[in-house]
PDB file as gemmi writes it, atoms N, CA and C in Angstrom:
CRYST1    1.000    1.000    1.000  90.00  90.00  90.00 P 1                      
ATOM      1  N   UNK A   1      37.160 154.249 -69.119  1.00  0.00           N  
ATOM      2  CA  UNK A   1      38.052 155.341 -68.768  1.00  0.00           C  
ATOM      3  C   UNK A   1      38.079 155.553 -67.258  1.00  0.00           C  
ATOM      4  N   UNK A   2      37.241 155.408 -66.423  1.00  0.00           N  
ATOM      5  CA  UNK A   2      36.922 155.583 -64.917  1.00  0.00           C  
ATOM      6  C   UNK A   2      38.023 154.672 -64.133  1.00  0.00           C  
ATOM      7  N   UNK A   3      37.658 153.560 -64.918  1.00  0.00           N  
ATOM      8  CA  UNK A   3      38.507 152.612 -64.494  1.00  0.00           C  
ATOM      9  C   UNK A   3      40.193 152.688 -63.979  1.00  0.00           C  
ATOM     10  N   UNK A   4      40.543 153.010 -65.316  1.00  0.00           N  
ATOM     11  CA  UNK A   4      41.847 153.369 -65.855  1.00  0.00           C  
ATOM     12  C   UNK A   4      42.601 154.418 -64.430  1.00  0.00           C  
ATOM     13  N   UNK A   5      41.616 155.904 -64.440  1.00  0.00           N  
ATOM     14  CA  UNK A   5      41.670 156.443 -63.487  1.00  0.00           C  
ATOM     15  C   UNK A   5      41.860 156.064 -62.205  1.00  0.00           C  
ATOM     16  N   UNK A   6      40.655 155.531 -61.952  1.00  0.00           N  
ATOM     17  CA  UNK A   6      41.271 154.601 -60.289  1.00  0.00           C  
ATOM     18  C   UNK A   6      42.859 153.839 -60.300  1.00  0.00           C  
ATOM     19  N   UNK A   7      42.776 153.186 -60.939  1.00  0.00           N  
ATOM     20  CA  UNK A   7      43.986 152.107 -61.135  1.00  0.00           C  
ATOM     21  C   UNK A   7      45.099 153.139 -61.004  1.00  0.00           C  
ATOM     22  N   UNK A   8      45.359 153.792 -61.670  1.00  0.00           N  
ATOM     23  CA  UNK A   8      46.599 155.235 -62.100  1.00  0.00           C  
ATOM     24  C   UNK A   8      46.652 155.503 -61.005  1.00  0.00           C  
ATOM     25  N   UNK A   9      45.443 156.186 -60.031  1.00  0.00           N  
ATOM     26  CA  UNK A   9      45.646 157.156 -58.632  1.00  0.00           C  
ATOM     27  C   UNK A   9      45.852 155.767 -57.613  1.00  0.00           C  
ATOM     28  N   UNK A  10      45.620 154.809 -57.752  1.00  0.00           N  
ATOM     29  CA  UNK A  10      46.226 153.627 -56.809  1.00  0.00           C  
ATOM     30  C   UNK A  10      47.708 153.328 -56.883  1.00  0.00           C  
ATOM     31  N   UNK A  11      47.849 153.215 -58.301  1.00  0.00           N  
ATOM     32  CA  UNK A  11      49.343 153.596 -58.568  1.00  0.00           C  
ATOM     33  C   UNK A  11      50.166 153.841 -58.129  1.00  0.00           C  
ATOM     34  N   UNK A  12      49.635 155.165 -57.969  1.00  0.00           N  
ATOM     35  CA  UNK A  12      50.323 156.356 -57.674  1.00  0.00           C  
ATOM     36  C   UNK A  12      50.398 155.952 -56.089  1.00  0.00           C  
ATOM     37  N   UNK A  13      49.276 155.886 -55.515  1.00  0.00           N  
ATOM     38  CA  UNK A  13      49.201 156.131 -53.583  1.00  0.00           C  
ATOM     39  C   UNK A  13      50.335 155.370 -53.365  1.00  0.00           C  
ATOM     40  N   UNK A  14      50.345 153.767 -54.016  1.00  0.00           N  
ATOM     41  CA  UNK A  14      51.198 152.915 -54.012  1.00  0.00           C  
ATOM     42  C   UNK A  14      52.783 153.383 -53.909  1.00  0.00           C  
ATOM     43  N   UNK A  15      52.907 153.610 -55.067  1.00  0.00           N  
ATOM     44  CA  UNK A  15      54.157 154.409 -55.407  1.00  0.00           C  
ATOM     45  C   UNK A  15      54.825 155.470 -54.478  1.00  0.00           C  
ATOM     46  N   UNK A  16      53.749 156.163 -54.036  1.00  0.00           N  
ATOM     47  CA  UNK A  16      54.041 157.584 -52.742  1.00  0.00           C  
ATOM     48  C   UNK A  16      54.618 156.738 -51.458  1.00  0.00           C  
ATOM     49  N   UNK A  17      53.592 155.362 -51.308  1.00  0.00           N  
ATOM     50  CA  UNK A  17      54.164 154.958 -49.750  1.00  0.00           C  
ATOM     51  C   UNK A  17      55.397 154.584 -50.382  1.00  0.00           C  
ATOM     52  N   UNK A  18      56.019 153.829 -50.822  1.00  0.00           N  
ATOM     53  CA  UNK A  18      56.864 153.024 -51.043  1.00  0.00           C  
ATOM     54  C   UNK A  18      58.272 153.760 -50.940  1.00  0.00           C  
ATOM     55  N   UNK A  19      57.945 154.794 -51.511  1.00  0.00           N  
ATOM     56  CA  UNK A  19      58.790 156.077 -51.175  1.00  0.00           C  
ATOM     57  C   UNK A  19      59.153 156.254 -49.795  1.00  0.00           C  
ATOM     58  N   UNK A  20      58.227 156.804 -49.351  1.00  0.00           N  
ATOM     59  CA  UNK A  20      58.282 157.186 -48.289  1.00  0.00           C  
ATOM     60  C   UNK A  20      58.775 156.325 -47.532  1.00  0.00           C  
ATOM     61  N   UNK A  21      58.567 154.732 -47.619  1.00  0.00           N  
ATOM     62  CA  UNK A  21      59.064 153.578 -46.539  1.00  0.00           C  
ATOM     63  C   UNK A  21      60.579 153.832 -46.814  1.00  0.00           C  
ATOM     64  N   UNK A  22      60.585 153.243 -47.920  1.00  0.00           N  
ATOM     65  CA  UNK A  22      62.345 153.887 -48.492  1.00  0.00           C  
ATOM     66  C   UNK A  22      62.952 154.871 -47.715  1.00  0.00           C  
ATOM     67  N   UNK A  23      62.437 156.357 -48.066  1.00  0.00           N  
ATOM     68  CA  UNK A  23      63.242 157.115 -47.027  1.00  0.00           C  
ATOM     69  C   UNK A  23      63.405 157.213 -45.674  1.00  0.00           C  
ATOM     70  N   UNK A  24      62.775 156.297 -45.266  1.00  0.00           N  
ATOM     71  CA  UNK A  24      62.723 155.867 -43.727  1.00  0.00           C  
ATOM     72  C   UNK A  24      63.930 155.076 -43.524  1.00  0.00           C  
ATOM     73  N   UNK A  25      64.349 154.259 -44.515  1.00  0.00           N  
ATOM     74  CA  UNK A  25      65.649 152.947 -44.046  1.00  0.00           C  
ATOM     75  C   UNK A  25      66.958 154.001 -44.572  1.00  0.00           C  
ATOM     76  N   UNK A  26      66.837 155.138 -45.215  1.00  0.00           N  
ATOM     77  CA  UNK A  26      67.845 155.732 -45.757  1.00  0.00           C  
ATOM     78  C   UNK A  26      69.158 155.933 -44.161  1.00  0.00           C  
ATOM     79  N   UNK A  27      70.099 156.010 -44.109  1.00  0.00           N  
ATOM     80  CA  UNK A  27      70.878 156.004 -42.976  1.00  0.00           C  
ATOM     81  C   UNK A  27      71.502 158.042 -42.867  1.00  0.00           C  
ATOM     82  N   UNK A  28      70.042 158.640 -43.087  1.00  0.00           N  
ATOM     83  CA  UNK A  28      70.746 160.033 -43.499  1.00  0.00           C  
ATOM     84  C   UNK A  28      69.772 161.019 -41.798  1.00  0.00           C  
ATOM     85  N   UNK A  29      70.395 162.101 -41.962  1.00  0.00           N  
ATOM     86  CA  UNK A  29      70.200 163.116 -40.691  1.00  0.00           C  
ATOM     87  C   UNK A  29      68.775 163.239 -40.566  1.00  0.00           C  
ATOM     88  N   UNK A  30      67.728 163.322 -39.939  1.00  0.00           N  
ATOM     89  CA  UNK A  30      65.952 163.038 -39.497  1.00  0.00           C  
ATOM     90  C   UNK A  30      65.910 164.788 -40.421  1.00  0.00           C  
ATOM     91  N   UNK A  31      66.003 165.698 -40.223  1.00  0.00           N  
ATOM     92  CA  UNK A  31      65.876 166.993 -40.948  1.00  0.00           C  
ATOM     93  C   UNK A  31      66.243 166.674 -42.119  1.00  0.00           C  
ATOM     94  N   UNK A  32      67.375 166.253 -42.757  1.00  0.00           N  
ATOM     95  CA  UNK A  32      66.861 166.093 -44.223  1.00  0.00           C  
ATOM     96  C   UNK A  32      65.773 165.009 -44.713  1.00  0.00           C  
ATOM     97  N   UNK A  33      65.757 164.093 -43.755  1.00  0.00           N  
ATOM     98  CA  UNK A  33      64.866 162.822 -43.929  1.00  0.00           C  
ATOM     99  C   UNK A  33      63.500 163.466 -44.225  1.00  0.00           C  
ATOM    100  N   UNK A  34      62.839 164.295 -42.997  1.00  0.00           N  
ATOM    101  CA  UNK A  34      61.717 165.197 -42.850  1.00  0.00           C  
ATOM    102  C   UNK A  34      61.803 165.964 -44.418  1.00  0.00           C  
ATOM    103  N   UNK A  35      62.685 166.454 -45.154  1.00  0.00           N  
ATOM    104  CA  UNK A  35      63.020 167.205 -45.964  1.00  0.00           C  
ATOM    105  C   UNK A  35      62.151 166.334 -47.486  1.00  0.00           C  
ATOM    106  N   UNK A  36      63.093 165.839 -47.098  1.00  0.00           N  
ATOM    107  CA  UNK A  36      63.143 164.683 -48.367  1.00  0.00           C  
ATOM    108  C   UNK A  36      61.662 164.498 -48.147  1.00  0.00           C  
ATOM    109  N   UNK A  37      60.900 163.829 -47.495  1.00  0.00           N  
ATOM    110  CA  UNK A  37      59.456 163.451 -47.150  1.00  0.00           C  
ATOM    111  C   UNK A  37      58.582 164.367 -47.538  1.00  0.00           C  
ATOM    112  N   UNK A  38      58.677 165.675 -47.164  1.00  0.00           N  
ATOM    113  CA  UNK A  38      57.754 166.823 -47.675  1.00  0.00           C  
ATOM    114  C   UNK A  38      57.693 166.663 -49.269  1.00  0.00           C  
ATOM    115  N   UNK A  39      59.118 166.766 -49.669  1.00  0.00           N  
ATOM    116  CA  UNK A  39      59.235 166.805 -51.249  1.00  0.00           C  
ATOM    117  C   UNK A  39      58.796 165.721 -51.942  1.00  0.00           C  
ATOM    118  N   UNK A  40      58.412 164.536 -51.175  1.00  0.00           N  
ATOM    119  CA  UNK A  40      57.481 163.427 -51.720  1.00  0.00           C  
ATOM    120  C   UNK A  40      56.446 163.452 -51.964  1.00  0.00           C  
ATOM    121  N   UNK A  41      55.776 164.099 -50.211  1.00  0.00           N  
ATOM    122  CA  UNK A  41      54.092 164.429 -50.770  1.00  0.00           C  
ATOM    123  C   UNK A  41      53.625 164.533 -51.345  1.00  0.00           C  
ATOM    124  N   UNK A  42      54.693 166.041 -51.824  1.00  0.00           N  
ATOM    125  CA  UNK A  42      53.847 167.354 -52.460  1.00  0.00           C  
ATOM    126  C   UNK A  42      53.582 166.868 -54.166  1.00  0.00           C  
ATOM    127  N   UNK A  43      55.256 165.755 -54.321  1.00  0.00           N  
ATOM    128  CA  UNK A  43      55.128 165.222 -55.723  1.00  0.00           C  
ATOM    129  C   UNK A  43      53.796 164.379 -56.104  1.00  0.00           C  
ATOM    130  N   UNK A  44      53.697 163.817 -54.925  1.00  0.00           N  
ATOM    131  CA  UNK A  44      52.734 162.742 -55.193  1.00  0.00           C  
ATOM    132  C   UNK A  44      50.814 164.134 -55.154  1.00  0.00           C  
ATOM    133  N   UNK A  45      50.856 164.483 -54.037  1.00  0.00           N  
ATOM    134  CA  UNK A  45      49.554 165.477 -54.438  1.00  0.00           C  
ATOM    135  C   UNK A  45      49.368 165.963 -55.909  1.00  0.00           C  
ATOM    136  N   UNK A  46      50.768 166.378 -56.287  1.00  0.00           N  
ATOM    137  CA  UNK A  46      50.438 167.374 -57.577  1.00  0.00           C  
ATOM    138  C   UNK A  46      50.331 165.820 -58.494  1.00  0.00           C  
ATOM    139  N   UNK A  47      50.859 164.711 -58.605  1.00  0.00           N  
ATOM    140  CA  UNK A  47      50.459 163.666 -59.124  1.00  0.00           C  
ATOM    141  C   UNK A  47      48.942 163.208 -59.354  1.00  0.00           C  
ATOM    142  N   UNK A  48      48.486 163.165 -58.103  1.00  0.00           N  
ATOM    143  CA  UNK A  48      46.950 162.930 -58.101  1.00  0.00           C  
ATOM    144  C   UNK A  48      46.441 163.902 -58.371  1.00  0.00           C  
ATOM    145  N   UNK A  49      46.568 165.233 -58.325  1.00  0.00           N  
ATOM    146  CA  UNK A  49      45.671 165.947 -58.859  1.00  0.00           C  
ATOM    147  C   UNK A  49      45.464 165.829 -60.220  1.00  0.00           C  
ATOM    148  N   UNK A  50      46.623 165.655 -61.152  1.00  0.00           N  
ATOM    149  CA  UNK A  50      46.633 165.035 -62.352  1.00  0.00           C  
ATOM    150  C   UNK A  50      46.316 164.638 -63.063  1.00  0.00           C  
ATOM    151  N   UNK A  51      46.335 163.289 -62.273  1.00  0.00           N  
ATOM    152  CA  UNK A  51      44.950 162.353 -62.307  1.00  0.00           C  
ATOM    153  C   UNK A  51      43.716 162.435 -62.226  1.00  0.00           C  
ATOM    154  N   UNK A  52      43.269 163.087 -61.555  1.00  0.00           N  
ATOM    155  CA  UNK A  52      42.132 163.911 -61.533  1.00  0.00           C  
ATOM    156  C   UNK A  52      41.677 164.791 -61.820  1.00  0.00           C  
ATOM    157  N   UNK A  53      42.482 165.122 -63.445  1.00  0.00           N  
ATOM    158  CA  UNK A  53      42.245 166.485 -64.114  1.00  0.00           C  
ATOM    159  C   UNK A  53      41.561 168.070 -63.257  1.00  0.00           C  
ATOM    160  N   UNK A  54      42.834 168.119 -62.197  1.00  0.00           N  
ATOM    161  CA  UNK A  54      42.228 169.444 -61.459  1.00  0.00           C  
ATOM    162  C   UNK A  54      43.550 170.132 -61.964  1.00  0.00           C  
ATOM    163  N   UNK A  55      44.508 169.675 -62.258  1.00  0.00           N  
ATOM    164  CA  UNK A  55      45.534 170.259 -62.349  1.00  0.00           C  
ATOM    165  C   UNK A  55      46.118 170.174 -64.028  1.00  0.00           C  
TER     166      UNK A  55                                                      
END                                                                             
């Protein structure tokens, strides 16, 4: 089960950058860009917490 866990929250980190690189090539205004980016984080934090049964 530990295992499983790691793998999931790697996943996930994975998944968060990839995002984030993405919204970097997007051709849109730096304030919504910044926008958009916050609303990634926060998805991805409340994700790992998840994962880490805190949440």
């Amino acid at each position: 089960m530990g295992a499983s866990v790691i793998i999931g929250i790697l996943i996930t980190f994975l998944v968060i950058i990839l995002v984030l690189y993405l919204v970097q090539r997007l051709p849109i205004d730096a304030r919504m860009r910044q926008i958009v980016q916050i609303i990634v984080i926060i998805i991805g934090i409340v994700s790992l917490l998840k994962y880490l049964a805190v949440w």
